[in-house]
C-alpha positions in Angstrom: 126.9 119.9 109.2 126.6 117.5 106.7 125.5 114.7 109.7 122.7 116.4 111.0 120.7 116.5 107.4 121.8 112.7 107.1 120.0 111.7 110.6 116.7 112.8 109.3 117.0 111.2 106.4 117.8 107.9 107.8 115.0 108.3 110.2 112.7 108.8 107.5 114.1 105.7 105.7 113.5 103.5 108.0 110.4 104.1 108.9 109.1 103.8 105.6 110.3 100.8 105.5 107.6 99.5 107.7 105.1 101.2 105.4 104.3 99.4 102.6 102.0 97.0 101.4 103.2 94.0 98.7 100.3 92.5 96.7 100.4 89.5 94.6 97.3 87.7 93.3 96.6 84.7 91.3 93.5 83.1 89.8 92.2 80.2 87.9 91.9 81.8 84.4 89.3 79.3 83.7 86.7 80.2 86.1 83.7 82.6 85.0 83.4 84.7 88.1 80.7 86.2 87.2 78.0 83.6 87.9 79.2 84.1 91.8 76.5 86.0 93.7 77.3 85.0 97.6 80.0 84.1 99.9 80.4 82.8 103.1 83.9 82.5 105.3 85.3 78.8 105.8 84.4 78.2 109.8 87.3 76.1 109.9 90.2 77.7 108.7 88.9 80.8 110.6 89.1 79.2 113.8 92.6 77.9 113.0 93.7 81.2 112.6 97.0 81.9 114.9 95.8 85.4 115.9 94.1 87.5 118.4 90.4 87.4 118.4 90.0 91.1 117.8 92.4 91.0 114.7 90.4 88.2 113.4 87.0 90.2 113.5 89.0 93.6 112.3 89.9 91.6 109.2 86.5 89.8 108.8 84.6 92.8 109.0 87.0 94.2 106.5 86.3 91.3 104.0 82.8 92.0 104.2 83.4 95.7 103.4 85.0 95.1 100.3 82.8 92.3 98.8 79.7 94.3 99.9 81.2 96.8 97.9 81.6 94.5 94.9 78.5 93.6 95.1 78.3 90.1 96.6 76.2 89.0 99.4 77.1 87.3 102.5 75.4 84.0 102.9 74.3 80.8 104.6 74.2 79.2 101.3 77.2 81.1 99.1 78.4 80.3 96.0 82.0 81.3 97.6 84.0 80.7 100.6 86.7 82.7 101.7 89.6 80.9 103.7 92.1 83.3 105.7 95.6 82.3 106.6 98.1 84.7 108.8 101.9 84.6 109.3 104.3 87.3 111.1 107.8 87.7 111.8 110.0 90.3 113.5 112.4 92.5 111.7 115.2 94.2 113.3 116.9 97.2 111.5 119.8 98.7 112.9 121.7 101.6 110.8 125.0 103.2 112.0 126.4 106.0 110.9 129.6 107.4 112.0 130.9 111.2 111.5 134.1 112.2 112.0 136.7 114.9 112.5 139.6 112.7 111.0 141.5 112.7 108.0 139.4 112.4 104.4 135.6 113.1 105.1 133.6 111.4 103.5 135.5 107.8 102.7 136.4 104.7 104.9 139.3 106.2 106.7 141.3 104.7 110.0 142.3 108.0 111.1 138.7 108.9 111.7 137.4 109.8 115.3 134.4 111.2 116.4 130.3 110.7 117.2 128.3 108.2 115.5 124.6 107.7 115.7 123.1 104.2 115.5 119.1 103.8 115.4 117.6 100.2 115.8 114.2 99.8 115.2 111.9 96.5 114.9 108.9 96.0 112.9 106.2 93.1 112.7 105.8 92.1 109.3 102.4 90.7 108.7 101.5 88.1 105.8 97.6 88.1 105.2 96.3 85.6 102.2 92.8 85.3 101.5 92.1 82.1 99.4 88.4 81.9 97.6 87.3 79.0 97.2 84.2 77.5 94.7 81.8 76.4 97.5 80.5 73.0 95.7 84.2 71.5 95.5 86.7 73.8 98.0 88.2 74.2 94.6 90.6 77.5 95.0 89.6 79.5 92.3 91.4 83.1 93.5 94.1 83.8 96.3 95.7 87.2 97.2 98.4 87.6 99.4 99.8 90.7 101.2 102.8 91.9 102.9 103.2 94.7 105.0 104.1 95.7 108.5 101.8 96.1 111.8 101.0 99.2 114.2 100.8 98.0 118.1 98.3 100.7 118.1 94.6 99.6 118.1 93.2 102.2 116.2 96.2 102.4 113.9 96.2 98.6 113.5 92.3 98.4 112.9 93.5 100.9 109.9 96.3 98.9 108.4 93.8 95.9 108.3 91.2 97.5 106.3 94.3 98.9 104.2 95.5 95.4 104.0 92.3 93.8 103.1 91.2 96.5 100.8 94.4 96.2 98.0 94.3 92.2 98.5 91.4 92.2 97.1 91.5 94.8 95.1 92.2 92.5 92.2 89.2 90.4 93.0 86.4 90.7 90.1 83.7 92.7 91.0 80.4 91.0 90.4 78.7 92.3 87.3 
């Protein structure tokens, strides 16, 4: 009895393992960011980008969501540029978890026999950093960088993007 509760449960663990989102961000602690009004994306770097052309608008579009909504504008002229760089991997998770009718329950035991139940399961792990960069020098003044896995799903991945985008920068100043 005690195996059918456990298969749920490792179910459940491993697919929140593909879940989550890691943040980290760093800045140059020397930089007044509040005399940026503008920004503009880096041409360049977004036409080096290894990715589909359909994830590259989905993340573009979410930029300019969340700067909008800290109150810079997009220009031709900026006073920031925003440089994108992607990365991915494949993960493979395989759990195994054997029940058996043999001597000692719960505990490594050679006398045990019986079903087991093995899940494998693979998620794409995404890496998103958004650099921002003064656009005078193409000094980097801010960078954020998240982790997190992908949905196959085109509506589902449009939705991760934005929720990737959105808590990179959430540690970007808004403009005051």
């Amino acid at each position: 009895m005690k195996t059918i509760r456990l298969i749920p449960l490792l179910a459940l663990l491993i697919l929140g393992s593909c879940s989550s989102i890691s943040v980290a961000t760093d800045y140059d602690s020397t930089v007044n960011f509040a005399q940026f009004k503008t920004y503009a994306f880096l041409k360049e770097g977004i036409d080096d980008l290894k990715i589909s052309d359909l994830d590259k608008k989905r993340i573009l579009n979410a930029i300019d969501q969340e700067m909008t909504a800290k109150g810079y504008t997009k220009s031709d002229h900026p006073d920031l540029v925003i440089n994108l760089f992607t990365d991915s991997k494949q993960n493979v998770h395989v759990n195994s978890f054997y029940g058996g009718w043999g001597y000692g329950g719960w505990g490594w035991n050679p006398w045990m026999w019986g079903p087991g139940y093995q899940s494998v399961s693979t998620c794409t792990e995404g890496i998103l950093y958004i650099d921002i960069l003064k656009a005078s020098n193409r000094e980097l003044i801010w960078q954020g960088k998240g982790t997190g896995y992908l949905n196959n799903n085109s509506k589902k991945r449009e939705e991760r993007i934005k929720e990737f985008t959105k808590k990179v920068l959430a540690d970007f100043p808004q403009k005051i």
